[in-house]
N, C-alpha and C positions, 0 to 999 in steps of 0.2 A: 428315665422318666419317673415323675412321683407314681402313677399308676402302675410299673411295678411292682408295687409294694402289693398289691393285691392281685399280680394277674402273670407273674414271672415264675420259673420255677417247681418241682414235682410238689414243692407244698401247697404250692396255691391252684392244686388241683380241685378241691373245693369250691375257693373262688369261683374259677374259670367256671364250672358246673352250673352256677348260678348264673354268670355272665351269658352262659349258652341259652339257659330257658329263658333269658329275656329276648332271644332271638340273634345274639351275637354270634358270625361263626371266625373263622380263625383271621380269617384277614381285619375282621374289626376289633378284635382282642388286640393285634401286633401294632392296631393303631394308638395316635395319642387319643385320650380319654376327657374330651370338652365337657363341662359343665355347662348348661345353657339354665342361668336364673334368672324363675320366669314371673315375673311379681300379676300374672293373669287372675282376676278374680271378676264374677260374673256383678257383682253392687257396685263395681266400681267404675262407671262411665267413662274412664278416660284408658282402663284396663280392660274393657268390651272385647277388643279386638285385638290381644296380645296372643292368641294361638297362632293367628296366622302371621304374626312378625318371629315367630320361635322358629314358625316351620321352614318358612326365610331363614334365620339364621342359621340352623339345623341342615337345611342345603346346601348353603355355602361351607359349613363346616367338613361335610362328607364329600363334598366335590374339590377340597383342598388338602383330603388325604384323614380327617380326623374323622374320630365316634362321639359321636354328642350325645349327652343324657340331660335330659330336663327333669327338672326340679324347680318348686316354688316357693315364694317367698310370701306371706303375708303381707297386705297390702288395707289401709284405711282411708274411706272415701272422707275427705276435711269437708267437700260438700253437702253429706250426709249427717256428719257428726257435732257440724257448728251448733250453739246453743245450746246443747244440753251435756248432759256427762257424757256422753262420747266421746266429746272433742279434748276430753283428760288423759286420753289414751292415744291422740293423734300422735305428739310427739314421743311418748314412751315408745311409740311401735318402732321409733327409729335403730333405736338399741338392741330390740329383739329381732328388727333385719339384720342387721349388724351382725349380732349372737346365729343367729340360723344358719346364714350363708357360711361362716366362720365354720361351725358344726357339717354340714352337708360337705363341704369342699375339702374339708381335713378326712372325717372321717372313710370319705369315697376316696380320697388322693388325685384329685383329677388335676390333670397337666396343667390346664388353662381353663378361662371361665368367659363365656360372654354373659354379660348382665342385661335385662330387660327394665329397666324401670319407664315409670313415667310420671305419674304424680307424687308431690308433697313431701313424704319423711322417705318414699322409697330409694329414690336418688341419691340423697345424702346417706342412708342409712348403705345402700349399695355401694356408695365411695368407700364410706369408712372402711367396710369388711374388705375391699380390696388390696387397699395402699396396710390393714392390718394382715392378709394373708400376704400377699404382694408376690405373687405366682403372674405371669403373664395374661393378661384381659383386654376385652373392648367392649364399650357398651354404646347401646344402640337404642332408645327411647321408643315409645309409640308414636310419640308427637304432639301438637295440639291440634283443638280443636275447632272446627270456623266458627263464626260468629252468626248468627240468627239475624231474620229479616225480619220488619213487620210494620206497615205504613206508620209516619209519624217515629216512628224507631231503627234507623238504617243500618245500627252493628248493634245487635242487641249480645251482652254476655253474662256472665252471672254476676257482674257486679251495679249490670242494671236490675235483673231482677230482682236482687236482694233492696234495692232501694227503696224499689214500687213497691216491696211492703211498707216503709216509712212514708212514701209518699198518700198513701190506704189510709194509712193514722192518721196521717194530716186532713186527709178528707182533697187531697187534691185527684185522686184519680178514682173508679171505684175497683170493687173487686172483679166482676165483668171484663176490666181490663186486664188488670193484674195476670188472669187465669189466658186472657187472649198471648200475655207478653210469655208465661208460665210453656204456652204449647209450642213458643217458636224461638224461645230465649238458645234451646241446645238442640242443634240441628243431627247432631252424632257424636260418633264417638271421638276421642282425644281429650285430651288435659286443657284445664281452665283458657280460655280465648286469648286472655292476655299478659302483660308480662306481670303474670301472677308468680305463685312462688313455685310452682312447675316447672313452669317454663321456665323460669330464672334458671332453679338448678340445672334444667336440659341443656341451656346456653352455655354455663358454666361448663357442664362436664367436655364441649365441646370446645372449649377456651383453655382450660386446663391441661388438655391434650387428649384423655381418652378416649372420647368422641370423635367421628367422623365426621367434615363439616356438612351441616343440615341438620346434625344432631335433634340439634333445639329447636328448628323454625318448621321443615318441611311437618308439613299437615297430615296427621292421621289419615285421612283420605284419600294422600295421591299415590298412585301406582309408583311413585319413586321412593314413599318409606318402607315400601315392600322390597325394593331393590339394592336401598341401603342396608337394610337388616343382611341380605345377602351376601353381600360384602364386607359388612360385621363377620360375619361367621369365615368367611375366605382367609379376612386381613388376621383373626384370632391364629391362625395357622404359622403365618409370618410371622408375629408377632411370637408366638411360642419357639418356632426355629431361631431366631436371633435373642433368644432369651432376653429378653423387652419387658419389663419388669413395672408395675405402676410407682414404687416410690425414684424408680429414673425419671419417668416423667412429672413425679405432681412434686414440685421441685418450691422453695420459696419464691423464686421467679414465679413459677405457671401460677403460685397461688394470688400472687401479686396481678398478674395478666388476669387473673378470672375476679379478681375486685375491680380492678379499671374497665371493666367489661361492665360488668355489674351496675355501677355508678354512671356510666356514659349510657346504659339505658334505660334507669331507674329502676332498677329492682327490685325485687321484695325485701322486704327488712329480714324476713328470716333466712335469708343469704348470709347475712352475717353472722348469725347465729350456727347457720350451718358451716359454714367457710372454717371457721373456728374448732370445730369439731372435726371438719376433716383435716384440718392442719396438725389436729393432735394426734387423731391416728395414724398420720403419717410423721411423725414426730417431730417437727416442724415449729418452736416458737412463734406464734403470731398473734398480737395485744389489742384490742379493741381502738391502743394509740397509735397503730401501726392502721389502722384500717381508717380511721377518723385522717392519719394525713392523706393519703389516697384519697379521700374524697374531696379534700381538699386543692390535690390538684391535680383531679380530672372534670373537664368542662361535663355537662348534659345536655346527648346528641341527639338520641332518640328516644322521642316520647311516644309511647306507646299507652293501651288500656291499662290501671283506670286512669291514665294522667291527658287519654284522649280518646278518641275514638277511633285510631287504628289498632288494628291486631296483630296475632303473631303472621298471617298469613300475608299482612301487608310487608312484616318485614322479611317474611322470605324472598316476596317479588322483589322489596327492594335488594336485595343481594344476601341476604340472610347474614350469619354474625360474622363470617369474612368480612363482607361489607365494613361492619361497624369496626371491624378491628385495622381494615385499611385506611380510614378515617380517623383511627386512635396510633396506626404507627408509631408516631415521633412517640407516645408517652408507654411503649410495650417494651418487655424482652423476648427480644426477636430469638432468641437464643433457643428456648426451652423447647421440647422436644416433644413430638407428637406420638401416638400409636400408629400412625400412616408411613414414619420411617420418615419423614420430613420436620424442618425445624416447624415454629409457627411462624417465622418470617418467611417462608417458601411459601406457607398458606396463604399469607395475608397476599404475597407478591402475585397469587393469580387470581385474588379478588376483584369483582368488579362492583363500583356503587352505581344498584340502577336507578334509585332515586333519591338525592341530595335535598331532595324537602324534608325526607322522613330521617335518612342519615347523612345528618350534617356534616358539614365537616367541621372541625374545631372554629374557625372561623366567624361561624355563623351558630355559633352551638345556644340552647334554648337557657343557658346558665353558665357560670363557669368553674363551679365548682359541681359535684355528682349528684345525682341524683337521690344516696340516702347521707345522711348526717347521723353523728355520734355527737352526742350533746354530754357533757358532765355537768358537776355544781351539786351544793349541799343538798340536793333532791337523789341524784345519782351519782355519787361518787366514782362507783365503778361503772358509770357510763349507760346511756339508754341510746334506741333507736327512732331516726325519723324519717320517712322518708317525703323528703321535702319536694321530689318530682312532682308528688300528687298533691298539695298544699297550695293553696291559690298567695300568688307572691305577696298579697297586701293583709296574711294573717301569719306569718312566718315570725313575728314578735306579737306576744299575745300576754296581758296581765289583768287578771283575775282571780275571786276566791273561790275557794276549792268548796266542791260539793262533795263528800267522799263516801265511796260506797265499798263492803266487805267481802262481794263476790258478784260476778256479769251477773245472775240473774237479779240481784238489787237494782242494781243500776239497768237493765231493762226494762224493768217494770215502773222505774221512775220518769224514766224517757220516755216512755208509752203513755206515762199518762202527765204527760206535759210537765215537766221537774226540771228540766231544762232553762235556763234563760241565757239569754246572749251575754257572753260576757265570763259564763262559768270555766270553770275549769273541772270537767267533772276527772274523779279519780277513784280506780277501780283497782283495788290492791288483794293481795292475800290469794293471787292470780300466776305467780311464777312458779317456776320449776316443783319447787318443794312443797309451796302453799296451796297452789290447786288442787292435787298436783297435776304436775302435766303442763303448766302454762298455753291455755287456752287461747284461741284464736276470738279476738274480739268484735267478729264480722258483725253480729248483729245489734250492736249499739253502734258500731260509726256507721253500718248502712240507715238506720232510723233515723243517726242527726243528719247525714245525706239527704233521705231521702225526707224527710220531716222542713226543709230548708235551713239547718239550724248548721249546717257547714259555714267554715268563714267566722261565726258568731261567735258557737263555744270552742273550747279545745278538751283534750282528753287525754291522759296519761296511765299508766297503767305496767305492773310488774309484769303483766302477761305478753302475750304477744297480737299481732295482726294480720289478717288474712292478704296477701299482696291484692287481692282485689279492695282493700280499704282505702280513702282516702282522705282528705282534712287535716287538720291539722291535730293528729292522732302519734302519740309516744309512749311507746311499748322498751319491753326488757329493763325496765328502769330496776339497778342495780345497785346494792343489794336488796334484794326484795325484801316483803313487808313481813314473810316468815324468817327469816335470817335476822330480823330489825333492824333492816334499813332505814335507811328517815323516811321512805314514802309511808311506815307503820306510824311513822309519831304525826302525822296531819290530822290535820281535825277541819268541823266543816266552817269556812270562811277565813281561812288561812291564806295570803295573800302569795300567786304562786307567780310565777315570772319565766316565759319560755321566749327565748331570744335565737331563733335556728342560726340566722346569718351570721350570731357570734359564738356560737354551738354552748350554750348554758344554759341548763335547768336549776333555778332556783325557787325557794321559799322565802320569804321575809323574814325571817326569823334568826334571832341569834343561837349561835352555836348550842350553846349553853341549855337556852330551851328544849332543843332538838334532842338532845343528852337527855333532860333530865323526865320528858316523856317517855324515850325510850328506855330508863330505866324504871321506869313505871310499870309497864307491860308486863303482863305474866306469861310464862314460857309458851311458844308453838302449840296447839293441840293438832295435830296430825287429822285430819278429814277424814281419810280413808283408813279402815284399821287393818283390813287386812286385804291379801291379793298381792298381784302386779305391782298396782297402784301405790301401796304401801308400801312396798320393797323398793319400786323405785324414787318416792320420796324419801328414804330415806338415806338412799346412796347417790342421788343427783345432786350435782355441783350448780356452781352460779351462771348465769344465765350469759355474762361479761365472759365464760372460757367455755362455751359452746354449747353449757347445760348435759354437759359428759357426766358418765359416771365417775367420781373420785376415785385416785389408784390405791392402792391398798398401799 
């Protein structure tokens, strides 16, 4: 066992010394030594109620023979930190989960690890460190969360009440409401209602293999994510006896299965972003033209929040992601291998769909290509993201001049105060990886054109990124970004932009040449931030097109 290394032998009399005052006696020493990472933090809403899924897993771990030790991981609420500089550090945190658990798991030598994630950069940032330690694991989510009641508003989630701010500005509703929708919008604890980018990841990790199925859907609230975690902790046991390792499972197949997954239920765009990164730290080739055919031939089966009005709890009832993957059979590899000791075609084989409204079957699917698009063209070379689920079909080709602005709060405060007109194509640059840094989540400008009614009319682009609760006809990661001088840096305002989803091209009007000869105009990057995190990791963060990873030495 790697926990030998600290716990074997008359020199590691010491050790053992220190293992005893934490209350270990000899029988839990001769045990294997679980790491249970536990991303619990008290500001984070959808982290509320992560001690009692640890304690769960911690029981099934000791009732399958192992010693669990927990430990945490730093975790960033994306609903706290939209809008202002916070939201610069959302995705940096994923690298410093990454870096932690790497640290904690080396330095203790623990056998195996069960992971606790549940929102935003946790998940992905918890893959990476896996498939890079790649020691035997299983990881086990919180969940999400339900959806809020409130007359006139029958599934209220944070993507309506990010609206009702816009809708305030507009003068269509008052504050008085606003504050009624504010008390009822989050009824508890769990991760964002719908298939925001939470959930996406939770779905994924359970698509991918590491996950147990219900991974993704079953609700923070029911007595059965309590029971799964338990079983997390049991199967981690199994899983270390048959040395079951995460780079066996997360395989280019399963990475392949957890995009068709993705796209058949419109996902967040920053799935791809992440997908990308964990494909690298599992060392895995995978090109943002590798993910663009995939969505090309996968239909979109199940629409869920913001693309509708159900949630993730509706698609538990309906079978939860068995379901959707039984419905996606013909187009999976049945092959790739779970943490359960079963293939995923054994999974899907005992899935049942209880509701064929919500999960289609291909047949009847609400699209036939996926639910996000990768668009290229002299705008983004290296390729942007859209996710076309949430885009109303009759704005999916849109041409207009560009209104261009040099960081979200410009372009906020334009939007706020009516700068906007139908027709524009606003664009919000100097917003990616490097440039923000951090590539920020651009929730509060497409909720405002949401909720302002200016959806459908304008569109919006941008180096940065988007909150899976965004929707419209909104394209993020446009690559190379505006700090690297991409062509999104050489636009100017009234520059004739051209976005065509159905034949995946972003372009500008403009000849090459021009494109060139602005961009050699430009005088070099100045860095934002000068020192910190923040400056350390703009200046070793890569492009947003290979996952937004740090560069190898």
């Amino acid at each position: 066992m790697r926990s030998d290394n600290i716990k074997l032998g008359i020199e590691r009399a010491p050790h053992r010394s220190v293992l005893r005052a934490l209350g270990c006696g000899d029988e839990d020493i001769r045990r294997p030594f679980v790491g249970v990472v536990n991303s619990f933090a008290e500001i984070v809403g959808g982290h509320i109620h992560l001690r009692t899924i640890a304690e769960a897993v911690k029981s099934g771990i000791r009732s399958a023979g192992g010693t669990p030790f927990e430990f945490n991981t730093i975790a960033v609420c994306d609903c706290l930190v939209v809008g202002h500089i916070g939201m610069k550090y959302s995705l940096p945190s994923r690298e410093l989960i990454a870096d932690s658990v790497e640290v904690m798991a080396e330095a203790h030598q623990f056998d195996a690890l069960v992971f606790i994630p549940n929102c935003d950069k946790i998940t992905p940032g918890m893959l990476m460190a896996a498939l890079r330690l790649n020691i035997p694991c299983v990881f086990v989510s919180g969940g999400p969360a339900q959806a809020g009641k409130l007359a006139g508003y029958p599934d209220l989630d944070h993507a309506c009440i990010s609206e009702a701010v816009g809708q305030v500005v507009a003068g269509k509703i008052d504050e008085s409401q606003l504050l009624r929708m504010e008390r009822v919008s989050r009824p508890g604890c769990g991760s964002c209602e719908g298939m925001f980018t939470a959930n996406t990841m939770n779905c994924i990790t359970e698509v991918i293999g590491l996950g147990l199925p219900g991974n993704g859907t079953i609700p923070a609230v029911y007595g059965r994510r309590v029971s799964l975690a338990r079983e997390a902790g049991r199967l981690v046991m199994k899983v270390l006896e048959s040395n079951l390792r995460p780079r066996d499972i997360v395989t280019k197949d399963s990475i392949y299965n957890a995009l068709v997954v993705a796209m058949a239920v419109g996902g967040s765009t920053n799935a791809i972003l992440h997908m990308l990164a964990i494909a690298n730290a599992a060392g895995i080739p995978f090109s943002l033209s590798e993910v663009s055919d995939i969505s090309r031939s996968t239909p979109y089966i199940c629409k869920l929040a913001p693309a509708s009005r159900e949630h993730m709890e509706d698609l538990h009832l309906a079978g939860g992601i068995p379901a959707v993957m039984r419905q996606l059979e013909s187009l999976l590899r049945l092959d790739a291998k779970t943490v359960a000791g079963k293939t995923l075609g054994e999974v899907v084989e005992s899935a049942t769909v209880e509701d064929a409204d919500l999960v289609r079957p291909l047949s009847n699917a609400h699209a036939q290509t996926g639910g996000l698009n990768v668009l290229f063209g002299n705008l983004a070379p290296h390729g942007a993201i859209v996710k076309s689920a949430a885009v109303d079909p009759s704005s999916l080709v849109h041409r207009g001049p560009a209104r261009v602005f040099d960081s979200e709060e410009e372009a906020t405060k334009a939007i706020s105060g009516g700068a906007a007109q139908p027709g524009d194509v606003l664009v919000i640059r100097y917003e990616g990886p490097r440039g923000g840094p951090g590539m920020r989540e651009m929730l509060v400008p497409t909720s405002l054109i949401s909720g302002m009614g200016l959806e459908g009319k304008v569109a919006l682009i941008t180096d940065g990124r988007f909150s899976g609760a965004s929707r419209g006809l909104s394209i993020g990661h446009v690559a190379p970004e505006a700090a690297r001088k991409g062509p999104i840096a050489a636009l100017r305002n009234g520059d004739i932009i051209v976005i065509d989803v159905p034949n995946l091209r972003l372009n500008v009007e403009l000849p090459q040449e021009e494109i060139d000869r602005r961009l050699s105009e430009l005088p070099e990057f100045e860095f934002k931030i000068k020192t910190g995190y923040l400056r350390r990791y703009a200046e070793q963060v890569g492009c947003a097109s290979e996952g937004a990873v740090f560069a190898k030495d």
